[in-house]
C-alpha positions in Angstrom: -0.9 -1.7 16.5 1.4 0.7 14.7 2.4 4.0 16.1 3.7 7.1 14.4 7.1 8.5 15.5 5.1 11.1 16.9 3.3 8.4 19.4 -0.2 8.7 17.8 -2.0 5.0 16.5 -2.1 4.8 13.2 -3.4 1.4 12.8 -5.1 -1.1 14.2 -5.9 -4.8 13.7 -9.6 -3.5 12.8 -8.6 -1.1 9.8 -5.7 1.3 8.1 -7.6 4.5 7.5 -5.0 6.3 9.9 -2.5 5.8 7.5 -4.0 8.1 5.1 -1.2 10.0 3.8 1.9 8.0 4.9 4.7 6.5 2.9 5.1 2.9 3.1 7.4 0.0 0.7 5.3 -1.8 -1.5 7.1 -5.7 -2.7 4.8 -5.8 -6.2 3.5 -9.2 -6.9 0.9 -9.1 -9.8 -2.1 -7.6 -11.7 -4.9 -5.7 -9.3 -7.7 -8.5 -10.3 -10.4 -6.0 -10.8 -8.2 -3.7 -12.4 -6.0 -4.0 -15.1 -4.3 -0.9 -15.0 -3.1 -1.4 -11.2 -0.4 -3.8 -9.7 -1.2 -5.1 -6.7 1.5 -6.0 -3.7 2.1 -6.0 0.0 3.4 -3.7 2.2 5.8 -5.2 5.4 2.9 -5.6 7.5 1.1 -8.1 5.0 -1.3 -5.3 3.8 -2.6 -5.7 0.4 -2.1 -2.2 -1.9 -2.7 -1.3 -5.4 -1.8 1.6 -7.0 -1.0 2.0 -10.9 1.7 0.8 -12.5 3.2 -1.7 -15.6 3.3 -4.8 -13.9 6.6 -5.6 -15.9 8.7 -3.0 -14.6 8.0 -3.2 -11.3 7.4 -7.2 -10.4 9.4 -8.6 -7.7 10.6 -4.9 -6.9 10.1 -2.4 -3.6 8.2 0.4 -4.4 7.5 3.6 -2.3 4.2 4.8 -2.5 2.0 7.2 -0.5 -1.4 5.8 0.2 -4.3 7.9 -0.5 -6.9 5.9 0.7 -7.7 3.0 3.0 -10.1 0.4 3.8 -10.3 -2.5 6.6 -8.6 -5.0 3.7 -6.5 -2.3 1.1 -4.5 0.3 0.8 -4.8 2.5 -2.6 -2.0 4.3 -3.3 0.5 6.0 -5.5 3.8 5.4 -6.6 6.1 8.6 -5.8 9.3 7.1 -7.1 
């Protein structure tokens, strides 16, 4: 379980929509499969996130993103520098 520095859950083991909104550190690691246009990486806790990007400028690299979405397998989100 994760819990906001304000002591409310934010996630679970059973999905991430609480994180709607939040910044996390993205390590990018290759092409979003269905979607060419996104990269697709990991945040610290193993979560899978895509959001756009060129895949060759960001590989191997931490990016911040806020996520703007969430499902019970992915976070979508977008880069903010």
């Amino acid at each position: 379980m994760i819990v906001s520095p304000e002591g409310r859950v934010v996630a679970t083991r059973i999905g991430w929509e609480g994180s709607v909104s939040w910044i996390q550190e993205v390590l990018v690691e290759a092409l979003n499969p269905k979607n060419p246009e996104q990269v697709m990486g990991r945040t610290e806790h193993n979560k899978i996130a895509f959001f756009p990007a060129d895949l060759k400028e960001t590989r191997g690299k931490l990016i911040r993103v806020k996520v703007n979405s969430a499902t019970a397998s992915c976070l979508h989100c977008t880069a903010i520098g």
